[in-house]
Structures are given as structure tokens and as C-alpha cells.
C-alpha positions, 0 to 999 in steps of 0.5 A, spaced: 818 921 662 813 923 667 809 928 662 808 923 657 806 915 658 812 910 657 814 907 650 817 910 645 812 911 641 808 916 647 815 920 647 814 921 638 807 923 640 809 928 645 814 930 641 810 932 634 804 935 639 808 940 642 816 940 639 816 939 632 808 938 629 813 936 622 816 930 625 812 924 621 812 917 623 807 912 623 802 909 628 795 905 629 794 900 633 798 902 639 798 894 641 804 891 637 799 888 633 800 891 625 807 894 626 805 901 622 811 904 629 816 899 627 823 903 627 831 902 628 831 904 636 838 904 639 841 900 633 835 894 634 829 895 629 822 894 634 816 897 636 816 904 638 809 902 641 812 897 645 819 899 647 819 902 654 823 909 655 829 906 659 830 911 665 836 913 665 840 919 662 842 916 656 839 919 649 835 914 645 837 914 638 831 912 633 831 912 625 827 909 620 828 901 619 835 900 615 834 897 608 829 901 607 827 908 602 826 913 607 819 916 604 820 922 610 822 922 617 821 915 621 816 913 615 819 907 610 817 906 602 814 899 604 813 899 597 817 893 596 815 890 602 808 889 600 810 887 593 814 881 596 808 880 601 804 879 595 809 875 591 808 869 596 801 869 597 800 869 605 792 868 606 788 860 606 785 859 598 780 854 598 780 848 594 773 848 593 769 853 590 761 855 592 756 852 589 752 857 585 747 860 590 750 859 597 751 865 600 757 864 605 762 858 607 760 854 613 766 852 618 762 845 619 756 841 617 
């Protein structure tokens, strides 16, 4: 802990540098924003970029997220995941179309 920052994703980190360089997870943002660290840790699924390490001398379980194929190591197949993101559509749809020429939408007149 005092050689590497404090959440769980710091200690991945450190790990695949100097321990094991064949340890695979995933990891963007660093903010908890897009959840690309998003693992099982301690039986609970979360954010490896925002779970602290717990100073104590219990070990910390991590896996990859239930449910899920396991592409190799901490990474999911997300495949489904995203068929089933898509499936609903998520995102704003006009009802109203540009009309030939313009360039853009304007969010007021």
C-alpha cells in the first residue's frame, strides 16, 4: 500500500508491471465514469478505480463479473452486454428531421 496509490485498480496496476506482465484487465478513465475496471471484489461487483484497499491483513478476492464469459483473466466477453444495450436503444431520437441545408441542430431559436 505505501508503494502504490490506493484503490484496487492501483494495486492491478502495480501488479501487472512488476509481478505478473500477463495479468489482463480492463481500465480507462480512472474516474468511475465508463466502468471498463468494473470487477467481483470481495463477492461484491464494483469499480476497481474506486474501491480503496482496506488496510488491514485480510486478503482481497477479485474475479472477473459473474455471469459473464470470461475473455482472459479480469476481462468479460461484453458481447451480450452490448447486444442487449443496443436491443433497447438508449440514446435521444429526434422526431423531427433537418431540413435540407442546415448544418447543425440549435438547442434554442
Amino acid at each position: 500500500l505505501k508503494e502504490c496509490g490506493p484503490m484496487i485498480l492501483d494495486a492491478l496496476i502495480k501488479i501487472k508491471d512488476e509481478v505478473d506482465p500477463t495479468l489482463t484487465f480492463r481500465r480507462s478513465c480512472r474516474e468511475g465514469i465508463c466502468g471498463s475496471c468494473a470487477m467481483n471484489i470481495n463477492g461484491k461487483n464494483g469499480l476497481a478505480c474506486l474501491l480503496y484497499i482496506e488496510p488491514c491483513a485480510q486478503a482481497i478476492e477479485i474475479q472477473p463479473l459473474p455471469h459473464t464469459y470470461v475473455v482472459k483473466d479480469l476481462v468479460p466477453d461484453l458481447t451480450n452486454f452490448y447486444n442487449q444495450y443496443k436491443s433497447i436503444e438508449p440514446w435521444l431520437k429526434r422526431k423531427d428531421v433537418k431540413q435540407k441545408g442546415d448544418k447543425e441542430y440549435f438547442q434554442s431559436k
